[in-house]
C-alpha positions as CSV (number, residue, x, y, z in Angstrom):
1,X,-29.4,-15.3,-14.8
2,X,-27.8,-11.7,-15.1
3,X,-28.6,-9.9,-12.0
4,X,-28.5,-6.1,-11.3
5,X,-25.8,-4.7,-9.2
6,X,-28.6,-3.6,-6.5
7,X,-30.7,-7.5,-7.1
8,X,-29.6,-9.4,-3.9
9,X,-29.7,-12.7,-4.5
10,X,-33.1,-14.8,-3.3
11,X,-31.4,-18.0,-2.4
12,X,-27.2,-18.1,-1.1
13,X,-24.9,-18.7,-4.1
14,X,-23.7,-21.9,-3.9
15,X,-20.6,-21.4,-5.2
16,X,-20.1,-18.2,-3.0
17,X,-17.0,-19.9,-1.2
18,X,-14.9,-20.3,-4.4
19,X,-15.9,-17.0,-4.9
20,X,-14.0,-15.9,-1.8
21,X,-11.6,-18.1,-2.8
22,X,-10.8,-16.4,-6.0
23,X,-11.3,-12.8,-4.4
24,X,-8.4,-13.6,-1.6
25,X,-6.4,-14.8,-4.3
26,X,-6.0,-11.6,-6.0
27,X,-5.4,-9.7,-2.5
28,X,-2.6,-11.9,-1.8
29,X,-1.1,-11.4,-5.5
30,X,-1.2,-7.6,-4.6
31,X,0.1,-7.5,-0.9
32,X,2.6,-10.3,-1.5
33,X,3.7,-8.0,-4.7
34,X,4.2,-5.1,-2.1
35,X,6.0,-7.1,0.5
36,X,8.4,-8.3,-1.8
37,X,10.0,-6.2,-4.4
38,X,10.2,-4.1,-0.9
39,X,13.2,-7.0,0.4
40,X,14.3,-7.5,-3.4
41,X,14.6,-4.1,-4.1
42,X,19.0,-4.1,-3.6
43,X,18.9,-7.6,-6.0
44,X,17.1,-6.1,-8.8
45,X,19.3,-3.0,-8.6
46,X,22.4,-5.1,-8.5
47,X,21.1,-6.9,-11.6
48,X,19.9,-4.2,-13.6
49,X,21.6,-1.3,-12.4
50,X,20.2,2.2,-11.6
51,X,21.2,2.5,-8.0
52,X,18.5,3.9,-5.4
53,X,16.5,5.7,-8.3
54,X,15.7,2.2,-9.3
55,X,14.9,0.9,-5.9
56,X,13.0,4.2,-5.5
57,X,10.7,3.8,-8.6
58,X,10.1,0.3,-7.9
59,X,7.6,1.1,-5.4
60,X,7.0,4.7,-6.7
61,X,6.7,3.2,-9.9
62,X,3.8,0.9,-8.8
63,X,1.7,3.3,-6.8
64,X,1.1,6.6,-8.5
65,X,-0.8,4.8,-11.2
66,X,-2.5,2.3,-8.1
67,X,-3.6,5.4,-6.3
68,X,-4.8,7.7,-8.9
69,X,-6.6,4.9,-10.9
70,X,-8.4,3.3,-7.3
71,X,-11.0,6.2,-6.3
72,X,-12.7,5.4,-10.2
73,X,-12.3,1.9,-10.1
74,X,-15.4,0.7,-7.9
75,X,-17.4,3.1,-10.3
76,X,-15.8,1.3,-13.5
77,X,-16.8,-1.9,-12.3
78,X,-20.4,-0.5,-11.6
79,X,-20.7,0.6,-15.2
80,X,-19.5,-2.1,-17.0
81,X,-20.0,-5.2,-14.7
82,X,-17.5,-5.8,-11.9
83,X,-16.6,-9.4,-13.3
84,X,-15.7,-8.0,-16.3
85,X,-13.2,-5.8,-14.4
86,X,-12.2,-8.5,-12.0
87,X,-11.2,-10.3,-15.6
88,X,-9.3,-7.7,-17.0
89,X,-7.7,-6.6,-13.9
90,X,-6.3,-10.4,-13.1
91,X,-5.1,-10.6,-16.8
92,X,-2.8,-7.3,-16.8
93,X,-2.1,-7.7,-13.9
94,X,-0.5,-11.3,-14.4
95,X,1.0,-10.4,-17.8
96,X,2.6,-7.3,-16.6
97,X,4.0,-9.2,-13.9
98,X,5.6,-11.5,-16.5
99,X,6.6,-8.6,-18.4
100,X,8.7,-7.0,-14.9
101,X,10.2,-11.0,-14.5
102,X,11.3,-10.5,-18.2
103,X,12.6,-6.6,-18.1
104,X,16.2,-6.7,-19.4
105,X,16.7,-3.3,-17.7
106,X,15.4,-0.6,-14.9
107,X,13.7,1.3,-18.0
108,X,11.2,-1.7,-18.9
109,X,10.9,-2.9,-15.1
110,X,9.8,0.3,-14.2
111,X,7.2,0.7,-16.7
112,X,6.1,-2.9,-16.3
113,X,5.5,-1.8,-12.9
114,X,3.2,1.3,-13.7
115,X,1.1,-1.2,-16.0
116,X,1.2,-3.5,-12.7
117,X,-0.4,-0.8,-10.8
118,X,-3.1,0.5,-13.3
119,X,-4.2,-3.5,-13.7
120,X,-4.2,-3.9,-9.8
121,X,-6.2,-0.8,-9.3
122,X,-8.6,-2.1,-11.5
123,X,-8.9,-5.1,-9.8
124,X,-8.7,-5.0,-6.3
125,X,-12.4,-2.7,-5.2
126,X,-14.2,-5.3,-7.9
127,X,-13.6,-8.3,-5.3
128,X,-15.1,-6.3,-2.5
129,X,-18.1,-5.5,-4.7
130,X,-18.2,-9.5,-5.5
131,X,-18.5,-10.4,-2.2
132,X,-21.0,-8.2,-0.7
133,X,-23.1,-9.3,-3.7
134,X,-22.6,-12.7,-3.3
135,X,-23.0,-13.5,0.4
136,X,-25.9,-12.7,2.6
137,X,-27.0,-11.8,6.4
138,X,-24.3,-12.7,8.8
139,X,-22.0,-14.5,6.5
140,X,-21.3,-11.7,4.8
141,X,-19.1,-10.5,8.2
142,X,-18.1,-14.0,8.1
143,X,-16.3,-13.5,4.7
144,X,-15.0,-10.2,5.6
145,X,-13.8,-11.4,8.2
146,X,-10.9,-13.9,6.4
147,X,-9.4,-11.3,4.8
148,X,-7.5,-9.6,8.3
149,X,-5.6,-13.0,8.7
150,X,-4.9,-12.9,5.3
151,X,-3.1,-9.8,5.1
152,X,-1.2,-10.8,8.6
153,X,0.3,-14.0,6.7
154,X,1.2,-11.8,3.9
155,X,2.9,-9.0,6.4
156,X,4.4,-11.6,8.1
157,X,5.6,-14.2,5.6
158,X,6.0,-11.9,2.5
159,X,9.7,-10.2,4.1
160,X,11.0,-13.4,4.2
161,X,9.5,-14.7,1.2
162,X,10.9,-11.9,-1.1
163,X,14.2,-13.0,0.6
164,X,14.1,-16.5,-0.2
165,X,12.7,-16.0,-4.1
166,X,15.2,-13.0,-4.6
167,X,18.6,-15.3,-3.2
168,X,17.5,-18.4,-3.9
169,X,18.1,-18.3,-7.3
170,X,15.8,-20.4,-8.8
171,X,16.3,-22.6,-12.0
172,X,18.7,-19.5,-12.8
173,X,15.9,-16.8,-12.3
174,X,17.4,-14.6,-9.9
175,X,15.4,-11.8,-8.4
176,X,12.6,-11.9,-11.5
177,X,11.4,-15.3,-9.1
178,X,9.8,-12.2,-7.0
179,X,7.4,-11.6,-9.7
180,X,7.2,-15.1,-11.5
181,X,5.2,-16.1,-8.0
182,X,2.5,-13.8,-9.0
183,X,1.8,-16.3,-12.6
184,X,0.2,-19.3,-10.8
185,X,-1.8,-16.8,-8.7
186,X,-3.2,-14.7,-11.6
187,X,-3.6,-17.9,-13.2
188,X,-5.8,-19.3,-10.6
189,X,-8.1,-16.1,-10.1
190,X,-8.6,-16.1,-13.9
191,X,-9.4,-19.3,-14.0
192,X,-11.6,-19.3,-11.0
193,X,-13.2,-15.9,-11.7
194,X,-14.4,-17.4,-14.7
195,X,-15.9,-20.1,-13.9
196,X,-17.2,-19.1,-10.1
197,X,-18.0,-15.5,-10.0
198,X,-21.3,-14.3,-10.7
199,X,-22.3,-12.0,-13.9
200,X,-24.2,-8.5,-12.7
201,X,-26.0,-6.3,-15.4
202,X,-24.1,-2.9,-16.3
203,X,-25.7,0.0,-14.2
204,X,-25.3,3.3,-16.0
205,X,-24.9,5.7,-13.2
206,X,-22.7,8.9,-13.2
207,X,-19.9,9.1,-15.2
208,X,-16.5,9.5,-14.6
209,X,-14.6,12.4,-13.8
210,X,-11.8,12.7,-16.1
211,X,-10.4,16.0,-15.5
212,X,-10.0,15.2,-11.4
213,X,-8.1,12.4,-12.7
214,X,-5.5,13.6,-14.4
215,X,-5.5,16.6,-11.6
216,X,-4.9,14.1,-9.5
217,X,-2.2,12.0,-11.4
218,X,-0.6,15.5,-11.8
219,X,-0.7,16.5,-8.2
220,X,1.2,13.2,-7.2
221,X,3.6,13.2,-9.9
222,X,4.5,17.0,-8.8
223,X,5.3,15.3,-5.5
224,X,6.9,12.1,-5.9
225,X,8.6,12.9,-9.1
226,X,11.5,15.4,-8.0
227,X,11.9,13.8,-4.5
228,X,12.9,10.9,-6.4
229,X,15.2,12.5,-9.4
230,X,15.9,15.9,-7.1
231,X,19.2,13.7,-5.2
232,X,19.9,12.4,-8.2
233,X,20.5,15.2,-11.1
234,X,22.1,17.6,-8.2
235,X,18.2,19.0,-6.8
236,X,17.8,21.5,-10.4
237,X,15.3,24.4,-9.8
238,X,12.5,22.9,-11.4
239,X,12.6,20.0,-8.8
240,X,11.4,22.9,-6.3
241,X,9.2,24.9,-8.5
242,X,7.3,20.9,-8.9
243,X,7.8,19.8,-4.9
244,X,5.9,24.0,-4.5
245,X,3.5,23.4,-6.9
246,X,2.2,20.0,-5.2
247,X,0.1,21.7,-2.3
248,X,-2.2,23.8,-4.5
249,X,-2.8,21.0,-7.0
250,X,-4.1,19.2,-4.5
251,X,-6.4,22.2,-3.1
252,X,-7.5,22.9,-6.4
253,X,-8.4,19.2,-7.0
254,X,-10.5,19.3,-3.6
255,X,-12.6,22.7,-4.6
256,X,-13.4,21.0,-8.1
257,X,-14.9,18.4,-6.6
258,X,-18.1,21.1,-5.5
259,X,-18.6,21.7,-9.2
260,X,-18.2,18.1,-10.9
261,X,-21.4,16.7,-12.2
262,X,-20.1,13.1,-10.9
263,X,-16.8,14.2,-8.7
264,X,-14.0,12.3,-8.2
265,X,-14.7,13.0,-4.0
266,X,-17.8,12.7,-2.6
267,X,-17.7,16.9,-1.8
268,X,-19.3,16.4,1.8
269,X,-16.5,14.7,2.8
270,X,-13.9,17.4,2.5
271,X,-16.2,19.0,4.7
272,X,-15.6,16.5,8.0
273,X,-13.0,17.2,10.0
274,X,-12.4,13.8,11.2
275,X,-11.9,12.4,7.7
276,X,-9.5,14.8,6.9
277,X,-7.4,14.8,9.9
278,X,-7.7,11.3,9.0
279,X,-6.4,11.7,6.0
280,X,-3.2,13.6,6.9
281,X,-2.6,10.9,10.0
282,X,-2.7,8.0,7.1
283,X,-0.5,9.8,4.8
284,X,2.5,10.5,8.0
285,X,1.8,7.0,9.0
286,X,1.7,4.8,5.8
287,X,5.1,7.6,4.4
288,X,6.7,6.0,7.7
289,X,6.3,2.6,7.7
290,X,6.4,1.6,3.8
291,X,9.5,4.5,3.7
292,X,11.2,2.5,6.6
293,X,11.1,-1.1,5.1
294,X,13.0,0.1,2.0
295,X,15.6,2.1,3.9
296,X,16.0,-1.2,6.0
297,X,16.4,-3.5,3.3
298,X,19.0,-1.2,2.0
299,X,20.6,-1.2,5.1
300,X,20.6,-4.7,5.5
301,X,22.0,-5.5,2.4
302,X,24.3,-2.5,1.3
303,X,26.5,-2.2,4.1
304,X,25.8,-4.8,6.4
305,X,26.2,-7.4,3.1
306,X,23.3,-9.7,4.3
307,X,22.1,-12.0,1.4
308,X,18.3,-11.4,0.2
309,X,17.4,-14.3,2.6
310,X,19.0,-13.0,5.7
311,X,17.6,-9.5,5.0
312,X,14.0,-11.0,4.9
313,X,15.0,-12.8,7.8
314,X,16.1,-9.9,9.9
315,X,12.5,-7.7,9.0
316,X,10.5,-10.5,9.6
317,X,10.6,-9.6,13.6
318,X,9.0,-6.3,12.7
319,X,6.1,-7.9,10.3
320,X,6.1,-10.8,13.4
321,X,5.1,-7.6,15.6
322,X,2.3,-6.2,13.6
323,X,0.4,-9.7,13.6
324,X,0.6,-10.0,17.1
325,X,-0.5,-7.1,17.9
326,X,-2.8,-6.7,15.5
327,X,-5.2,-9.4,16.5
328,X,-6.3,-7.3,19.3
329,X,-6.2,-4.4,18.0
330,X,-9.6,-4.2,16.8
331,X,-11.5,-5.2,19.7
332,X,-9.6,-2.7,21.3
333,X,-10.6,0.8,19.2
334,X,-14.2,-0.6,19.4
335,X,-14.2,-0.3,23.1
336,X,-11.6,2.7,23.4
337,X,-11.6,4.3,20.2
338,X,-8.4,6.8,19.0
339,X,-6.4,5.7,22.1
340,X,-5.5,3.0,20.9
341,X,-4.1,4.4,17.4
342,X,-2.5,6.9,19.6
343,X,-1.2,4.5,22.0
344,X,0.5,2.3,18.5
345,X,1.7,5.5,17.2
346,X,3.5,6.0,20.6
347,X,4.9,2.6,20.9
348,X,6.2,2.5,17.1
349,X,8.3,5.7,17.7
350,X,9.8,4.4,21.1
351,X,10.6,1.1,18.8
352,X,12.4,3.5,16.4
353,X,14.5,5.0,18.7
354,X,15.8,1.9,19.8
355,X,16.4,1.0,16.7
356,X,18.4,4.2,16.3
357,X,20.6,3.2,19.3
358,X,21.1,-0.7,18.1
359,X,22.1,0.3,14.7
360,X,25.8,1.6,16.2
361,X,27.6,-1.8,15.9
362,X,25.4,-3.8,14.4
363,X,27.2,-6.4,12.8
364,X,24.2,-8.8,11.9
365,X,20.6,-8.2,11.4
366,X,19.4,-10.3,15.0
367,X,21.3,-6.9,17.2
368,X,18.5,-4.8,15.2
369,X,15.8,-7.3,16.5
370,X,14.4,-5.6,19.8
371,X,14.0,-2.5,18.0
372,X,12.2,-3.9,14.6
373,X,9.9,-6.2,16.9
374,X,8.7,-3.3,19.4
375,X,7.8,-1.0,16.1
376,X,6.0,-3.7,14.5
377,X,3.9,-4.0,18.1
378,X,3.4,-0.7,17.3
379,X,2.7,-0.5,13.9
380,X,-0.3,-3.6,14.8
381,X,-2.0,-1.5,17.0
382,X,-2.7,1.2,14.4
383,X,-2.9,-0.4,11.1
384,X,-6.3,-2.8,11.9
385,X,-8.6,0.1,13.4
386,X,-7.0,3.5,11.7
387,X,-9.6,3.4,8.9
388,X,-12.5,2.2,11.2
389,X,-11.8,5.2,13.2
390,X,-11.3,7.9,10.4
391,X,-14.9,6.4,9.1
392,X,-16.6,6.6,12.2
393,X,-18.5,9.9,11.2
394,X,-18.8,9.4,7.6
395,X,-22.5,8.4,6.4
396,X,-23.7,5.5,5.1
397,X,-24.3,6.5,1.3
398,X,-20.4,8.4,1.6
399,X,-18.9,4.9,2.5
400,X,-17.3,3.6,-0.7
401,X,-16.4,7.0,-1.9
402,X,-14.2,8.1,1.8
403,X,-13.1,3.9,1.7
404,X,-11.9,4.6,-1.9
405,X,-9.6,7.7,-0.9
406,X,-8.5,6.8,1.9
407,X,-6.7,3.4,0.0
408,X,-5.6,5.9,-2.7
409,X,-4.2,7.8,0.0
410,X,-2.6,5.2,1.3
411,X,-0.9,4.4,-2.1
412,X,0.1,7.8,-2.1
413,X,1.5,7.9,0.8
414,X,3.6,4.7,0.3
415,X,5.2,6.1,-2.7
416,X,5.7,9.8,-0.6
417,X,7.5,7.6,1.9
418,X,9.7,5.5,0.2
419,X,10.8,9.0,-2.2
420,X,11.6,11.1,1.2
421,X,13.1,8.7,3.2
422,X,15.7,7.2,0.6
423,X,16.3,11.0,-0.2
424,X,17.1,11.2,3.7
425,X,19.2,7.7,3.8
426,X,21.5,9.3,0.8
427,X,21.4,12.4,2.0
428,X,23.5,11.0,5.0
429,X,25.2,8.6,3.1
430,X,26.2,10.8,0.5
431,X,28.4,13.1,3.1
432,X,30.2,11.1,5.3
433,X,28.1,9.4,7.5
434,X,28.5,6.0,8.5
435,X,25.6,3.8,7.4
436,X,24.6,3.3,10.7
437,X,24.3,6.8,11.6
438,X,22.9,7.1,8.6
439,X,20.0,4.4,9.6
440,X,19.6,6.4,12.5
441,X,19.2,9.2,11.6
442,X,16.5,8.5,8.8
443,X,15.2,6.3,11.9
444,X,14.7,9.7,14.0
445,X,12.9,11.5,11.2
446,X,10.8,8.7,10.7
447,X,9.8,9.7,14.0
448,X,9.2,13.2,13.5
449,X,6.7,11.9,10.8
450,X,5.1,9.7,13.6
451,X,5.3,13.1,15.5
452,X,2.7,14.7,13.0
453,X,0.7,12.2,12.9
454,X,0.2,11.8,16.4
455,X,-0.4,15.8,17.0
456,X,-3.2,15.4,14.2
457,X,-4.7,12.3,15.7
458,X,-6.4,14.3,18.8
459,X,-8.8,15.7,15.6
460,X,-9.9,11.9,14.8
461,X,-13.4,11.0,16.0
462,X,-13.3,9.5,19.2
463,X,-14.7,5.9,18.5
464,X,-14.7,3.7,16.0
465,X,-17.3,2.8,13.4
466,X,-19.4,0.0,13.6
């Protein structure tokens, strides 16, 4: 039986677990993808060539298409059935994984990773539309619910992970092992999808709003783009006129939205204060952390000439911090709200700072350890309840719409990061600094970042959503 998006189900699906099953499978394929090329980054470079640009648009790379194609996604899979989607999403996204294992050089990587992106943008919002049509009553909590410790095993284990594929060296496959893991994975949700997960009936609805999305792809190009060639080619003119023209993109792309038939932005959002001040926290935030994790894999690797298994090793303290403190974290923003984010914000600056300090000397990646650990207690404390408390004062019916930008933004953001603070890291490097200082010093604008944020997190609402 073909049911209607909107149908609920009369009886519980019997096969509902395996659905789960199969939706988790694809969430690990994408945060496990994330977590590693982050710690492989300095193998692939070394195998391919390309230098930090490389390293750079590995992430970058992956992202920009990620974050411009998500906000449409959830409405694509409403149009033409979200198991379709969930289909086509799991198959590019597994071939083009294949195609980055097989890339003879940056060039091909590179755009194997854009295709990576698009495909896991197309993907991802379908399994969260397949679960809440699936389940019913409290079990739908109950599902949600597996995917926090999920993501912690995939914080936690994917550093070290990454490490052990990348050095490892496995029957001869090098570094590509970092994306080979993602075949058995795709093969299983395609397989599992398939045969588990429910068909729904097309529902027509609005259509899509092409001319936002190429705004959009624009407006982030303009911004990423030159931060990551500027350093490179010598920082040429039009690398300012672009990095200058990024700003009003992005304003022009938010007044469109009040004059699109079916806008990319649900327009009454733009309107809330605490969903944009939301916004801006997210984008200082996410730049920092995902920004950080690449300059420290460098780090660890470049100068310090740890292997791809001791680097993983040595950032696996700070992705050991964000599960521990994470578990808590939610319970509590429910009781005291923005505080808390405030209070993770604090804690992951004073972790960076010591970081800063421990760097001088370090001969080994264990003398960085108190410093890595305390940010990731920090980092926990904000990650779990930063979107529950951004969404606290957006209606019901503006839900999937803020939910949607808000992980676009965080894609964004993560590509923003990792282009300014590599720029930052060579911009020490590349006049005299010792690679400590230079760690340290892209350690204490990491905080200034963390500064921002924290200044515009007195304009989030107050308590969290329900």
């Amino acid at each position: 039986m073909i049911r209607t998006p909107q149908q609920p189900l009369r009886h519980p699906y019997p096969h509902r677990w395996a659905v789960l099953a199969v939706v988790l499978a694809a969430e690990v394929m994408d945060l496990l993808d994330a977590t590693i090329t982050g710690v492989a980054a300095p193998a692939v470079t070394a195998a391919l060539g390309g230098g930090r640009e490389t390293a750079q648009w590995l992430q970058a790379a992956y992202t920009l298409p990620f974050a411009v194609l998500l906000i449409t996604a959830g409405r694509l899979g409403d149009r033409f059935g979200r198991r379709r989607l969930f289909l086509i999403g799991a198959t590019g996204f597994t071939l083009a994984s294949a195609l980055c294992a097989l890339a003879p050089d940056p060039t091909t990587l590179l755009a194997a990773r854009a295709v990576q992106g698009a495909f896991g943008a197309l993907l991802l919002p379908q399994g969260f539309g397949i679960v809440k049509e699936t389940f019913q009553g409290h079990e739908v909590a109950k599902a949600f619910g597996l995917f926090g410790p999920v993501m912690g095993l995939c914080a936690v284990g994917g550093p070290v992970l990454g490490g052990l594929l990348a050095g490892a060296d496995l029957f001869g496959t090098g570094w590509r092992a970092v994306f080979l893991v993602n075949l058995p994975l795709g093969l299983a949700a395609l397989l599992g999808a398939a045969r588990w997960i429910p068909r729904t009936a097309p529902d027509p609805g609005p259509g899509l709003d092409v001319p936002s999305m190429l705004l959009a792809g624009a407006a982030s190009a303009a911004l990423v783009y030159p931060l990551v060639q500027g350093p490179e080619l010598g920082w040429p003119a039009w690398s300012f006129v672009l990095l200058a023209a990024a700003p009003p993109a992005f304003w022009l792309l938010a007044r469109l939205q009040h004059r699109r038939p079916a806008p990319l932005v649900a327009p009454g959002l733009l309107a809330r204060r605490g969903y944009t001040s939301g916004i801006l926290v997210a984008v200082a935030f996410f730049a920092a952390f995902t920004g950080l994790m690449l300059v420290l894999s460098l780090f660890l690797q470049g100068p310090l000439g740890l292997s791809p298994q001791g680097a993983g090793y040595a950032i696996a303290p700070l992705a050991l911090g964000i599960a521990v403190s994470a578990g808590p974290a939610g319970a509590l923003a429910r009781r005291h709200g923005r505080v808390v984010i405030q209070a993770g914000i604090v804690l992951t600056a004073g972790g960076l700072c010591l970081l800063a300090v421990l760097t001088e000397g370090a001969v080994d990646g264990w003398r960085l350890l108190p410093g890595t650990l305390v940010t990731g207690l920090g980092m926990g404390l904000v990650i779990p309840p930063l979107f529950d408390v951004i969404l606290a004062d957006v209606t019901e019916t503006e839900v999937g719409s803020a939910s949607g930008v808000l992980n676009a933004v965080q894609q964004l953001a993560n590509a923003v990061g990792v282009a300014l603070l590599v720029t930052v890291w060579s911009a020490f490097t590349d006049h005299g600094r010792t690679p400590a200082t230079a760690l340290a010093g892209t350690a204490l604008v990491t905080v200034a970042l963390l500064a921002a944020a924290l200044g515009l997190s007195v304009r989030l609402p107050r308590h969290a959503r329900a």
